[in-house]
Every structure is written in structure tokens, then in C-alpha cells.
N, C-alpha and C positions, 0 to 999 in steps of 0.2 A: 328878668332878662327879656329883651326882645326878640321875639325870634320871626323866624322869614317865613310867608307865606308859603313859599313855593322853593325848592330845592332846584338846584342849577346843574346837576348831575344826578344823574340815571344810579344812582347806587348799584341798587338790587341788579341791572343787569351789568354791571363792570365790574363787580367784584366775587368771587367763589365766595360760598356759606359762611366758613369761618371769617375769609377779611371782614364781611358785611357786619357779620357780629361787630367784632372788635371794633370796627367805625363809628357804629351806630349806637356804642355802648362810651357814652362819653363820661358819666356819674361815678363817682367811686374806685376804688382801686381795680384795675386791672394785670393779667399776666397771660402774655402772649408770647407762649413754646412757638418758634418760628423756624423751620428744622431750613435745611439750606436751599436756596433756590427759591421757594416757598410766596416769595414777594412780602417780605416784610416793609421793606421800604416805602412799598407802593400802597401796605396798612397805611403807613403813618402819614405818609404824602397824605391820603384822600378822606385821613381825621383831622388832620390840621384844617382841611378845608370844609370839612364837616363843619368844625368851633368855629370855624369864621361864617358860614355859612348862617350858621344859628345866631348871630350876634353875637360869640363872645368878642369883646376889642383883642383886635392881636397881641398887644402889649403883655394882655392875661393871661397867653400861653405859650411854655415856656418847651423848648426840643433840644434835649442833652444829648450829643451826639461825640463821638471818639476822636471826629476829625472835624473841625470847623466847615471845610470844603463839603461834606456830606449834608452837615446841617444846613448851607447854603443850598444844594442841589434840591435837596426837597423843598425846602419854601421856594424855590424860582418854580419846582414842577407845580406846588397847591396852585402858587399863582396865575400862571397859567391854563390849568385845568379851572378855576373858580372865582377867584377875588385876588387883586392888586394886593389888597391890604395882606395879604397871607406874606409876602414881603418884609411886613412889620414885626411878624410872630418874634418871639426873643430867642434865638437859637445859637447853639454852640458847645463849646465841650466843659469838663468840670472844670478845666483850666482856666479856660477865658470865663465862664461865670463866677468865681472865685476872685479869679484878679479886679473884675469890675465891680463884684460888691464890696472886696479888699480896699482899693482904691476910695470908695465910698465914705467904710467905715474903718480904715486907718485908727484912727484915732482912737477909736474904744479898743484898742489891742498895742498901744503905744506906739505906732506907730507912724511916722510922716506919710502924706502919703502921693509922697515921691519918691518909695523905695526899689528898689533894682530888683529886677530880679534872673537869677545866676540861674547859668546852663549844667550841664555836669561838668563839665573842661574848670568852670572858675570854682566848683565845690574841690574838685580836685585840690587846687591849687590852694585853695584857703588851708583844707586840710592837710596838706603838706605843711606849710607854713607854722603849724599851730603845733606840729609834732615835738619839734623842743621845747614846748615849754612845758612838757610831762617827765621830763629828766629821767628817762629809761637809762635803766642799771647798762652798762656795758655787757653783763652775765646773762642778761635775757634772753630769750626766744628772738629768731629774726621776726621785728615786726611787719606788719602787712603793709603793702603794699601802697600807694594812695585811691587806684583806681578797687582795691578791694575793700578798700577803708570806705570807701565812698560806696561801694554796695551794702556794706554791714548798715550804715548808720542809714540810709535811706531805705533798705527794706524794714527791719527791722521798724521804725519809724511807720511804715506801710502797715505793718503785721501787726505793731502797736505791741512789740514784744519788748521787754526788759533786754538789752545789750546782752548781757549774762546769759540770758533762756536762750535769746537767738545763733550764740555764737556755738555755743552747746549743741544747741541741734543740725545748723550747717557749716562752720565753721572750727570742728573739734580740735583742732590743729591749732586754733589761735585759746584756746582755754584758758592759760594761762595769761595771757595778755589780755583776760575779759576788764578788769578794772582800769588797764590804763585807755584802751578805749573808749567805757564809759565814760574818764576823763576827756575826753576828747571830747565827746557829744557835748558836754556841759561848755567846753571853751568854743566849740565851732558854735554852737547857741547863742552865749554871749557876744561874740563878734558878728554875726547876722544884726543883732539886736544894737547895737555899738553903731554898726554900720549902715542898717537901714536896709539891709539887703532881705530875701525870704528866696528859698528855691525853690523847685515844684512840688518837694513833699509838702513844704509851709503854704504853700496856695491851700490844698487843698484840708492839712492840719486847720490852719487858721481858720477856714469859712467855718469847719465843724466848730470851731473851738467859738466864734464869733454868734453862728445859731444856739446853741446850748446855753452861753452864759449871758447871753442878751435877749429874754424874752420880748421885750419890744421890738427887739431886730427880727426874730423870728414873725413873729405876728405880722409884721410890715411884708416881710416875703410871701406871707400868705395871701395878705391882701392882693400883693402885686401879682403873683402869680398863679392863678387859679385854677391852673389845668398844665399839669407836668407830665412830660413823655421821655421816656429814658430808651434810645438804641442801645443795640449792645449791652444788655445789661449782666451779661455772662464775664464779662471782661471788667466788670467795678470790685472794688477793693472793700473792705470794711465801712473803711472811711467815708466813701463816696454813697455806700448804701446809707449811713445815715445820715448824710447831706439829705441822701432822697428824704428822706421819712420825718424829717424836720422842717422841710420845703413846704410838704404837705401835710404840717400837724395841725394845722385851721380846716382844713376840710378835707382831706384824704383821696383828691380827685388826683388820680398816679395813674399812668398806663406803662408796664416795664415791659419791651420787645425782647426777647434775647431767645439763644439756640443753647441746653446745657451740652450739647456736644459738639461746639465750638470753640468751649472754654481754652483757651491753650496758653493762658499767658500768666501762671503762677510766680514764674519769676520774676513779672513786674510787681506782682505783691497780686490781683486777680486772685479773686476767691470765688470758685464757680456753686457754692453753698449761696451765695448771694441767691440765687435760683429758688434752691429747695426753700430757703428762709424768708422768702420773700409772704407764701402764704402764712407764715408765724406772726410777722410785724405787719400783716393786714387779714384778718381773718376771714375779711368780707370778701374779699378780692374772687373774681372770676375767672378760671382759668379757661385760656381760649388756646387750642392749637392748629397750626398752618402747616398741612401735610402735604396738601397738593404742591409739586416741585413743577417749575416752567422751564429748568434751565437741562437737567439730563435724561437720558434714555432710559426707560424702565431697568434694564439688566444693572446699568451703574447705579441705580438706587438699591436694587435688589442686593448690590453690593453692600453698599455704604448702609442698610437695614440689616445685613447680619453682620458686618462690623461690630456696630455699635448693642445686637444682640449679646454681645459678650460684655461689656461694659456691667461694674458692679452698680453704682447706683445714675440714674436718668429719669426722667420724665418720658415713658413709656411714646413713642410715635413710629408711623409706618410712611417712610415718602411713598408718595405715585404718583406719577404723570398721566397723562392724556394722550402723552405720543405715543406713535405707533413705533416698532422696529426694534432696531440695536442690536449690537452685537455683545456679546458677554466680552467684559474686562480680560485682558490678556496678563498672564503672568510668563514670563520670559527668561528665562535661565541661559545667558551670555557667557558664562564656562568662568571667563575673566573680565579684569576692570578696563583691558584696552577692549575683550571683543563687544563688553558693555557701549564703549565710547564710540565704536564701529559699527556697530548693530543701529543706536539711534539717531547718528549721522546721517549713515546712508539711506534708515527708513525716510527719513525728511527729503534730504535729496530727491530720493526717486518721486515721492510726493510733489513735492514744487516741480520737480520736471513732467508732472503730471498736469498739473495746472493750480493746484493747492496753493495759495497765499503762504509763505512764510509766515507771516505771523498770527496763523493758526494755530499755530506750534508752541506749547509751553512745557518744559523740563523743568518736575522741583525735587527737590531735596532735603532731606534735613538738616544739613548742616551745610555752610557754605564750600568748606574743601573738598564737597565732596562730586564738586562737578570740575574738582582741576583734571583731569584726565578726560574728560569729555569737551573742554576747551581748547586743549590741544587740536583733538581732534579734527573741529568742527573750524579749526583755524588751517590745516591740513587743509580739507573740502571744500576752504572758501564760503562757509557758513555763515550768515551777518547775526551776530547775535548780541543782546545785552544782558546786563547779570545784575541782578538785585540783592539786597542781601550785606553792604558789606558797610562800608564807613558812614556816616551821617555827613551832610552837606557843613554843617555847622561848628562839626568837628575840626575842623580842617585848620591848622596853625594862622594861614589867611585872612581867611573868611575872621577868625577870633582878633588878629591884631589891629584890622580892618577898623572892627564893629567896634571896640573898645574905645577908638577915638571918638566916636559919638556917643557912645554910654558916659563920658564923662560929662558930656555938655547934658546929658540928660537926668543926670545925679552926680553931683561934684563931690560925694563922701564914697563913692563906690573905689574902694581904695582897689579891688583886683584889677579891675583897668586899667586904673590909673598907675599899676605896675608893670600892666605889659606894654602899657603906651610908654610910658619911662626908658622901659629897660628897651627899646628898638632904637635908641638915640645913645651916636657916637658919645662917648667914655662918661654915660652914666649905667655903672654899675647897680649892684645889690647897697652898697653903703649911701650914695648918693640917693638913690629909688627912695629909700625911708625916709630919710633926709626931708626932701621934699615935700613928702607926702605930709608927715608931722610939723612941716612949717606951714601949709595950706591950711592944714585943718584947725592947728591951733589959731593963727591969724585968721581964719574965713577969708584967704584970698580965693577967689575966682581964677576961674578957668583962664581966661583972657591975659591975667596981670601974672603968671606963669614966669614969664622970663625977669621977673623984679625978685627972687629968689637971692639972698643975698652973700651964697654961698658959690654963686654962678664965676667961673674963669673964663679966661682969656679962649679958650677952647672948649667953654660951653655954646659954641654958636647953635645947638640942635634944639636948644631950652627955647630960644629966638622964633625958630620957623616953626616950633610946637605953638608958640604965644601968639603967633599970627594968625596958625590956621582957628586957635577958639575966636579968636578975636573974629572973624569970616563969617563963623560959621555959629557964634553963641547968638546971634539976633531971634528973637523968637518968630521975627515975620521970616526967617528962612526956610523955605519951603525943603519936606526931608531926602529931593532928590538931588535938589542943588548942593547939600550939606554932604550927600554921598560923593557929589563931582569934586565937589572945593579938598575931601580926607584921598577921592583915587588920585586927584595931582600930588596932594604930600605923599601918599605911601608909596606908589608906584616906583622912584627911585630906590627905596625902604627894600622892597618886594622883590626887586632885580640883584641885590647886593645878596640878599638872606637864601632865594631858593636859583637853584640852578635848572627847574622846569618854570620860570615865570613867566612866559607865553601860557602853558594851561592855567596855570596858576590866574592868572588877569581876567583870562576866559569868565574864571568865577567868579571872578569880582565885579566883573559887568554884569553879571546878571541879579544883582542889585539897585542897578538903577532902575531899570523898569519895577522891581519888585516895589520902592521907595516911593517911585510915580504915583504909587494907589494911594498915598496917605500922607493928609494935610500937616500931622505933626509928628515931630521927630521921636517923642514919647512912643505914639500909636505905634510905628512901625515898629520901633525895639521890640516892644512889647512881644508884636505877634510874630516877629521870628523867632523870640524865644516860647514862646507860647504852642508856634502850630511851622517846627522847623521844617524845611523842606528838606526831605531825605536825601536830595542828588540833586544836580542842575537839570537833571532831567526825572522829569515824573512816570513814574510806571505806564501811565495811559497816553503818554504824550502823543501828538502828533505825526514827532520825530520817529517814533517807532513803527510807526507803520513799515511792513515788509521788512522786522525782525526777527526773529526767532526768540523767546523768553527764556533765561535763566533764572530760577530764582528759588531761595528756600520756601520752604511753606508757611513760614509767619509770614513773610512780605508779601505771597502770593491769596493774603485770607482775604476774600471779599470780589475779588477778580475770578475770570472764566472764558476758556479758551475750548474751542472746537474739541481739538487733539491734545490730552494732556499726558505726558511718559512721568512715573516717580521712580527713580532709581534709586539703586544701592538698599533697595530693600529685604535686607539679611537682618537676620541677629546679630546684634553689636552693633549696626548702624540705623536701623531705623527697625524696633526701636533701638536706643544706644544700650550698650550694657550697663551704663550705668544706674541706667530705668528700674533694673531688677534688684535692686537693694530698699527701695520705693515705692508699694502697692499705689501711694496715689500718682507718683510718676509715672509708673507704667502705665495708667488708666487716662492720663495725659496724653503720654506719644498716641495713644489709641485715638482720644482724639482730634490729633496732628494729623494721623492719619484720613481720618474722616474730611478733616478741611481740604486735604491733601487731594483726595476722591472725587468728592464734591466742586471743584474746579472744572471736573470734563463734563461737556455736552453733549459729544458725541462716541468719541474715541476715549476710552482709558486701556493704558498700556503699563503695566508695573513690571520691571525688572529687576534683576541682582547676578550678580556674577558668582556660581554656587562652588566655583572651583577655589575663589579666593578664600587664603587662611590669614586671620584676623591676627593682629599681637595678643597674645595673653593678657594682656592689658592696653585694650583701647577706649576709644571717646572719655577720656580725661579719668580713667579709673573705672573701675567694675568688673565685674567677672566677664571673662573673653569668651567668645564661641570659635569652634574651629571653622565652621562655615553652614548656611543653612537658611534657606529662605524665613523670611520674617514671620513668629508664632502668627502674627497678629493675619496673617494669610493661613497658614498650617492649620488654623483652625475653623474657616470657613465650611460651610455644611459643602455635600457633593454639588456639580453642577453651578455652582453661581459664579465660576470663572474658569477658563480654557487654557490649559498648561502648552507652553512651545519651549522650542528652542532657538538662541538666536546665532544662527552662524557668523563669520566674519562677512558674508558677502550685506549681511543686512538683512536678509529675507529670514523669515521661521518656518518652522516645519515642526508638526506635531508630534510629539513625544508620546513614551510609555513612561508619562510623572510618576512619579515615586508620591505617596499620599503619605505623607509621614503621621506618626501617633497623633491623635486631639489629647493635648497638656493641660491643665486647669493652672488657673496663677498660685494656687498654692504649693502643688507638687514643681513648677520651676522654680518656684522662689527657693522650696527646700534644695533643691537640686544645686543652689550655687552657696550653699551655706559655707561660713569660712572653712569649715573642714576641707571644701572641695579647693580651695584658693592658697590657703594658707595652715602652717601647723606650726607653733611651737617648735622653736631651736631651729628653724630654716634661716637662712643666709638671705636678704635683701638689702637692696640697694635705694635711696629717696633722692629726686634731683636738687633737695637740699642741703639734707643731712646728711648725707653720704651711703654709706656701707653701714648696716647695723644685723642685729639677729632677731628673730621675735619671741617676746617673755611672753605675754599672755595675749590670748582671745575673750576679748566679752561678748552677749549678748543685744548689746545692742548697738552694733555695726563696726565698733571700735577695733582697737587694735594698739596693743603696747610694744614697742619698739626700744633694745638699746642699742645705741649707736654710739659706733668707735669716738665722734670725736664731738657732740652733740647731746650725748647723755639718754635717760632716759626721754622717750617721750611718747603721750598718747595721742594716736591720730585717729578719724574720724574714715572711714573707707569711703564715703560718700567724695569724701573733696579734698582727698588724698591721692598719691601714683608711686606705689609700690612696685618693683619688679625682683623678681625671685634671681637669685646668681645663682 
């Protein structure tokens, strides 16, 4: 390898001890604990331009990142900081690496490889579809649902668990319908495969399945890729960890960044073991840690460091800063949920009437509804604020009926589409839709020759304006914004007939053109909307927000940081939820939720709950209830590392004689909600499905036997079940 005489940046004096390490250690496996604030980012930034520095070709190194836009910010920053060519480096998320060597080697996985590929909304919909052909007894259990069906087979899938294991453990409720599910999996399989189609688990299925049983495919990724850096490595799955480790089985040059007490996203399938196992599947590996924090005030790390002191397993670290100052973390006991929504209104108010920016200000939460009473409010007060947290851009009936008239020009077997582009056209039903569909495919008509359908009436004229616009719009020199302008003239009339808000509705659809303007073919763009969706027509950092005020939960809120940050509704039963304590590694989760949640403020952290409100006996979707009580995950902070108040109605606080409540261990709460405490034998419940029933037995391991009047027996799972006592 060639390398540079002379270095083009100062390392040693632009980077603290630890980065300089981690930079300068470009051989071999690495593992960088980058606890939050830390500057991980700006690690990787100034290795990437390290490798380039030294001559590796960019092509050779490879930056796996969560979000496509991330992996882009760092290579524009190498580049800038060092060499043009950092530009080149190959970067992006396992998604889009997946897809593009998918696309490649198609073929050694039978596959075309011009295959579609489905959002959740079209898994849904397949899987709905697919449900009768399992001829479920009329006597059975109500089965699940499509959009639950769609999480079973997709995590499951993630977790690489047999249907049966997985349903068993979060699913107890559906037990009984474990086999015809499994059926399921096998025909939803067949019809991807039929059809050409793959969804995001099979991106990421496939590439594993593609390195493992193609040794020369592997070997070729080695060569190509010589030097792999993984972000976020807290937040990878199984799957994705052995992508890494197959990437790098030619020469083992890995650098993985991640924080283990970030981890928060088990429910996307996230295995924060990926961390501790990483020193397993590389023995060699160096671990490097990044404790100095740039972004908060010593007291809110001194927080966020005995937090995570209670956490059962971690990778041992201590944030500190260099700043001077701060004030200790405020904890806030608002009596109620309105004086809660009143207290943080006005604190802001009077701030901006101070001179404070609004959009210094960020409110998170854990759950979304849990700022409806604080909306109210701040709409009261004349408060400008936005709210993150709720539907996905892509989801939207729209935005999908939209997009489906180009996915057919972009794969003419993608039969979901091609159903819901069907069925938006006057008096073609469900019988006509198939129809169709099985004359195109059996003949291989094209898109274009549509209206020669020979079943077509006197009052099929919508088959006509359908066959015009492929005819427009199937040329391959059509550029993919033209193709977006040619489907807004056809649907737009579509759009005004179907929704009665389609003024906003259109809003969204224009904001498609410009997105379609970045990319020369119509493929590209599908791709990366479904690849890398954009959450809202407006992005959390946008412009447009300046001089907002931020709403948001704490998953949306991971990676962002604001001056002044309030987390409310932090009680037992809501953060964390009750249903956490039936779950040791749940709970160790909300914990840290929590942590992300902290890690957000710079300046200001201000934690509330309203100590007066009494919880249902059964809230946040099932679990043992509390009657009211500031979060353990606070209760059990040492003395001194936060300042008790109260918050009046007028906004202002005023210092308390806090009540210090008992230090809990999780195993003494956990016994404390055991079902004795919840439930006994022969008591009267009610299920909002089954009805009214009595309880025969308790077991040990979370369950719960139920007979019900009209329902029969049956066993349910407490975890993901809502029982209420009559």
C-alpha cells in the first residue's frame, strides 16, 4: 500500500486520547464504547479520512450507518476536512448495501433482479390476502389481526425464532393458532418468490443467506471491501452482526462504534448482546472507550452516570466534561396532569418572553399520548410547536396509491400494486382486479397494452386512461420527475373523489417531485423511498422549524439535542410503563430509554410527573398498575445528584420537603407484583375480547388460565394481554 508522506491534519491536536487512538488504529478488529455526546461521529469522520489519507482507494472502505443521510454527512465532513475522494468511500445502511449487492447477485438466489421490493402497508396486504387459503375452522380462536400478523412473521424472522417458540413467548394468546401461522409464513414465502417481490427482513435474510453459501461471493466482498466501520452498532440485530463478520472474513479489519446504553430498540428485533459478543467473534479486537462528553453539563452526566450505575449488565464508563457550571437536574412533582401541562407551558413562555429562542425547548416522552394534555395546553398559550412520533410519511393511503402506479412500470409482476392501482378505477372491483391481473401475467402483456384486456365493457373507459398514462410514462428515457408529473395529472382527480382533506393530502404529494428530481431512473428512486422513508414531509432538523418548540417521544428524539430539555410523566406505570415489570430485560431497557432521554439536554434537564395522578389498575397495554409515584428509575438515585421542587399552577417551583422514598432492588419489585398481588383464582374478569370469564389457574411463568362464558377456556400470556377485574 502506498502511503503519504505527510499527514494533512494535525490529529494529535484535534482529537482527545481516546478518538486519536481509535483513528489511528486502522488494522484489525476494533470496538469503540462511545457513551453519548462523546463525539463518535467525528471518530469516524477523521478515520475515514485517516484510510484515505494513507492511500487506501475509497472504493475499499466501506461506513454502515442507520440512516443513509448520516453516512452521507460524514463523508461530505472527511471530505472536506482532507481529500475529495473521501466522497467515493462506500457508505450506507444494511439496507441499501443489501439491496445493491441483491440487485448484483440476484441470480444465485433465483431471483430476477428486477424484484420489488414491499413496505410494510404491501406485506400487510399480501398477508391478508393469503389468510383463506389456510381454511381456518369456524371453532377457532379469533385469529390475529394482519398488522400483528405482520409483526409475528417479521420479528420472529429477525430473532430467527421458529413461529411456535416466538409465539409462545410474546404472543401466548395466539398459541393455539401457532400452526396455522406457520402456514402462513410458508405461502407468504412462496408468493414473494412467485412474484419477484423480497421485504426488508429478506434484504437483509438474503445478503446473510447470499455470503454463507457463496464462498466466492464472500471472498469478492472481501477483496472489495477492505476496511468496514459499523455506526450504531448497539441497534444491529443478529443478522446484521453476521453480515459484519462475513464482510470481514478475508482480513478481519472491522471498527464497530456503538454506546451499550443506547440500546433501545429490541422491538425492531436490536440485540444489544451484539456489544458484549462482539469481543467473542473477534478475540483480537481492542476495546477503546469515549467518556469525555462535549454536549452536557457535568451535574446531567453525573445523572445519566448513576442512572446507568444500576443497570445489570454494561460496559463499565464514567461521562465528564470539561465544562464548567450547571445546575443539578430538576425533578418536579406538578400534583396533576393538567398542573403538569401548565407548569411546562408557562415555564417556556416566560423563557421566550425572556429572550430564549423557542426552539431551544424540547418535551419528550415515552409514549406518544402522552403529551395529549400538554397540547391542549400549549395551544391554549399560543405555543408553536411540532410533534414527532406518530404515522410514517409512506404510510399514508396517498402517498401508497400514488407510488403503486410507478412500481408497476418498474416491475410488471408486482401484483400488490397492481391491485391497488386497479381497484382506484371506476366499477373495477375485487373479481375484475384478479381478472386482470391473471390475463397480464399469463399472456406477458405490458403495462402500456392494458386496455386490450378482453373482458373490457362499454363502461370500462378507466382501463383506457390507466393504458395511456403507462403508455407516457413506460419510455425508459423518462426522466423519474417527469413520470411523478405525467401519475399527479392522472390521480389528482382519483384524490379529490376518495379524500375529503385533499388540499393537505396533494401538499404531500408535491413533495415528491422535488424528492424524484435527485434521480435519473425511476427504479433508483423507488428503491430509496422504500429503503430510507422519510418519516413526515417535514424532517425533525428542518429549517422550517426553527422558532418551534419540539414534541417528541424518546425513540424519535435518539441522536438529537436541545439546550433545554423537560421529560414528563415520569411515574411508575408510565415511564417506566408497567408493563416493563413482568421483564427484567424490559425494564433494563426503559432504563435505557431513559438514559437517551437525559442525554438529549445540554444545559437544562428538567424531569416531571404529576404525583397526585392515580393510574388504572391496568395501564400502558397490560401490567401490574401503580397507584401513583415518581419513576423507581429516579427513587433510586444516590442523595444530591438532583433537586426536588414543586410545580405550582402559575409555572414557577418552589422547593420542597421531598419525601425520599425506600432504595427498591429489581428483584424485591418484581416480587412485589407477582400474580398473587394482581390476580387469584375464582375472581371475576372481564377481556375486550372474550368477554366476561373467571380465573382457573396461575402459572409460573407469566400465564394465566381463563374460562370464559362464551369463549371457553383459554390461556393467555400477561405480557400481551388486558385483563380487568369486575
Amino acid at each position: 500500500m502506498r502511503s503519504v508522506l505527510t499527514n494533512k491534519i494535525d490529529y494529535k491536536n484535534v482529537l482527545n486520547p481516546a478518538q486519536f487512538e481509535a483513528v489511528m488504529t486502522v488494522e484489525g478488529p476494533v470496538l469503540v464504547i462511545a457513551g453519548a455526546g462523546s463525539g463518535k461521529t467525528r471518530t469516524l469522520v477523521y478515520r475515514v479520512a485517516r484510510l484515505v489519507e494513507r492511500g487506501v482507494p475509497p472504493e475499499a472502505i466501506l461506513l454502515l450507518t442507520f440512516t443513509r443521510k448520516a453516512s452521507q454527512e460524514m463523508l461530505e465532513r472527511a471530505a472536506e476536512l482532507s481529500d475529495a475522494r473521501c466522497r467515493l468511500v462506500s457508505g450506507g445502511t444494511f439496507h441499501s448495501l443489501a439491496h445493491r449487492l441483491l440487485r448484483e447477485y440476484a441470480g444465485l438466489l433465483g431471483f430476477s433482479n428486477s424484484f420489488s421490493i414491499l413496505d410494510r402497508s404491501d406485506m400487510e396486504e399480501i398477508i391478508k390476502s393469503l389468510i383463506p387459503e389456510l381454511h381456518i375452522a369456524r371453532d377457532m380462536p379469533r385469529f390475529p389481526k394482519r398488522g400483528t400478523l405482520a409483526n409475528i412473521l417479521s420479528k420472529s424472522a429477525n430473532l430467527q425464532k421458529p413461529i411456535s417458540e416466538f409465539i409462545t413467548e410474546e404472543y401466548g394468546q395466539f398459541i393455539e393458532l401457532a400452526s396455522h401461522i406457520s402456514s402462513l409464513t410458508r405461502l407468504y414465502t412462496e408468493y414473494k418468490k412467485k412474484n419477484q417481490l423480497m421485504d426488508y427482513d429478506d434484504l437483509i435474510l438474503n445478503l446473510r443467506k447470499l455470503l454463507v453459501e457463496n464462498a466466492e461471493v464472500c471472498s469478492e466482498m472481501g477483496q472489495r471491501y477492505r476496511y468496514v466501520m459499523v455506526d450504531e452498532y448497539q441497534d444491529t440485530n443478529t443478522i446484521q452482526a453476521d453480515i459484519v463478520k462475513w464482510l470481514v472474513y478475508a482480513h478481519g479489519n472491522i471498527m464497530v462504534v456503538g454506546d451499550d446504553s443506547q440500546s433501545i430498540y429490541s422491538f425492531r428485533g436490536a440485540n444489544y448482546r451484539n456489544m458484549f459478543d462482539f469481543p467473542e467473534q473477534f478475540p483480537e479486537a481492542k476495546l477503546i472507550k469515549l467518556e469525555e462528553n462535549y454536549r452536557s453539563t457535568q451535574p446531567i452526566l453525573t445523572f445519566t452516570n448513576s442512572l446507568m450505575e444500576q443497570a445489570g449488565e454494561q460496559f463499565t464508563k464514567c461521562l465528564f466534561t470539561q465544562r464548567k457550571g450547571g445546575e443539578r437536574p430538576k425533578v418536579v412533582d406538578t400534583r396533576t396532569a393538567h398542573g403538569q401541562a401548565v407548569y411546562i407551558s408557562s415555564y417556556i413562555k416566560e423563557q421566550v418572553e425572556q429572550g430564549i429562542p423557542l426552539d431551544n425547548f424540547a418535551v419528550l416522552f415515552r409514549a406518544a399520548y402522552h403529551s395529549f394534555e400538554l397540547e391542549a395546553e400549549l395551544a391554549r398559550q399560543g405555543v408553536s410547536y411540532i410533534k414527532y412520533g406518530g404515522f410514517k410519511f409512506l404510510e399514508s393511503a396517498h402517498i401508497k396509491d400514488f407510488l403503486a402506479h410507478l412500481r408497476v412500470i418498474a416491475n410488471k409482476d408486482d401484483t400488490v400494486s397492481w391491485v391497488r392501482v386497479l381497484r382506484l378505477i371506476k366499477n373495477v372491483g375485487q373479481v375484475k382486479t384478479h381478472a386482470i391481473i391473471n390475463w397480464m401475467k399469463t399472456n406477458q402483456i405490458l403495462p402500456e397494452h392494458l386496455s386490450r384486456w378482453p373482458g373490457a365493457g362499454k363502461r370500462d373507459n378507466g382501463l383506457k386512461h390507466l393504458s395511456d398514462l403507462m403508455t407516457r410514462i413506460v419510455s425508459k428515457d423518462m426522466e423519474p420527475e417527469r413520470a411523478v408529473e405525467e401519475v399527479m395529472g392522472y390521480y389528482t382527480p382519483i384524490l379529490m373523489t376518495k379524500f375529503d382533506n385533499y388540499p393537505k393530502r396533494q401538499k404531500d404529494l408535491e413533495q415528491l417531485i422535488p424528492m424524484a428530481g435527485r434521480y435519473r431512473k425511476l427504479s433508483a428512486f423507488l428503491d430509496d423511498l422504500a429503503l430510507e422513508p422519510p418519516n413526515s414531509t417535514r424532517d425533525i432538523n428542518s429549517p422550517e422549524n426553527i422558532g418551534t418548540l419540539t414534541l417528541s417521544t424518546v425513540h424519535s428524539a435518539k441522536g438529537l439535542e436541545w439546550p433545554v430539555v423537560f421529560i414528563i410523566w415520569v411515574m411508575e406505570g408510565r415511564f417506566p410503563p408497567s408493563r416493563a415489570y413482568n421483564d427484567p430485560q424490559a425494564l433494563e431497557e426503559e432504563r435505557r430509554l431513559m438514559y437517551v432521554a437525559a442525554t438529549r439536554a445540554r444545559n437544562t434537564l428538567i424531569i416531571s410527573y404529576p404525583g397526585k395522578e392515580v393510574l388504572p389498575a391496568w395501564s400502558d397495554y397490560g401490567g401490574a398498575g401503580f397507584k401513583n409515584g415518581l419513576s423507581s428509575f429516579i427513587q433510586r438515585l444516590p442523595e444530591g445528584v438532583v433537586s426536588y421542587e414543586s410545580g405550582n399552577i402559575s409555572g414557577r417551583t418552589q422547593r420542597s420537603n421531598f419525601y425520599r422514598f425506600p432504595k427498591m432492588d429489581s428483584e424485591k419489585k418484581l416480587n412485589s407484583l407477582s400474580h398473587d398481588n394482581m390476580f387469584n383464582p375464582g375472581e371475576k374478569v372481564i377481556h375486550p375480547a372474550f368477554g366476561p370469564g373467571i380465573i382457573s389457574k396461575l402459572t409460573a411463568d407469566n400465564k394465566i388460565e381463563v374460562l370464559f362464558r362464551g369463549a371457553g377456556k383459554k390461556l393467555l400470556h400477561l405480557k400481551h394481554t388486558t385483563l380487568t377485574k369486575i
